[in-house]
C-alpha positions as CSV (number, residue, x, y, z in Angstrom):
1,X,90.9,90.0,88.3
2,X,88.7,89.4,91.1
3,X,87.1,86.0,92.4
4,X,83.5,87.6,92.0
5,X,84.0,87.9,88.2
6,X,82.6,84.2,87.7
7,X,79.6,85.2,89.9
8,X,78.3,87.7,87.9
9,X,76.4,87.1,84.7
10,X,77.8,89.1,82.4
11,X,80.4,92.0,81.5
12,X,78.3,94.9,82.2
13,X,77.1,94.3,85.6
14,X,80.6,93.8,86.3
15,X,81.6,97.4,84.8
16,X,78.7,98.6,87.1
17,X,80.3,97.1,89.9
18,X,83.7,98.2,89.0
19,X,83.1,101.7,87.5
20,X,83.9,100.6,84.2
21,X,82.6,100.6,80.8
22,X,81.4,97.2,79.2
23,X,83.9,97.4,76.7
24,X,87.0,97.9,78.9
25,X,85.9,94.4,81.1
26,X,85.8,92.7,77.6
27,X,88.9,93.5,76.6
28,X,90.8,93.3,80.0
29,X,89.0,89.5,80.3
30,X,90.0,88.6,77.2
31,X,93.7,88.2,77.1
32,X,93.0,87.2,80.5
33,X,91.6,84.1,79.2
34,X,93.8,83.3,76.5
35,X,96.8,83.7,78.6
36,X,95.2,80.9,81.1
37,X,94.1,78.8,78.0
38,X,90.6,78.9,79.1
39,X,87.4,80.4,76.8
40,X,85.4,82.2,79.1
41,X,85.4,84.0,81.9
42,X,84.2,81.1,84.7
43,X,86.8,78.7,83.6
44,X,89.7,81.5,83.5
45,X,89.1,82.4,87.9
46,X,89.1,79.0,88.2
47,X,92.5,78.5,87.1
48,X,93.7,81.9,88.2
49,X,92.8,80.5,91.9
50,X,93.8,76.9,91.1
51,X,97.0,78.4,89.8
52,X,97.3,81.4,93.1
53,X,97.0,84.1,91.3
54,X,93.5,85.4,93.1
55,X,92.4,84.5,95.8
């Protein structure tokens, strides 16, 4: 997961960024998200950096 992931808007300008397909953010972000006890994606890099695990 990368700290510009709760810049961007949504899960398919991300792919763009990244070279990969909508679906494959979605469910990469997803478990992300459950596993840091967050529901969505701005709330789950800000405890992935509160916690150290970005940067």
């Amino acid at each position: 997961m990368d700290s510009h992931l709760a810049l961007v808007p949504c899960n398919a300008l991300i792919g763009a960024h990244m070279g990969l397909a909508e679906s494959t953010v979605t469910s990469y972000l997803a478990p992300a998200a459950r596993k840091l006890v967050t529901t969505n994606r701005f709330d789950a890099v800000l405890r992935a950096r509160h916690s150290g695990l970005i940067a």
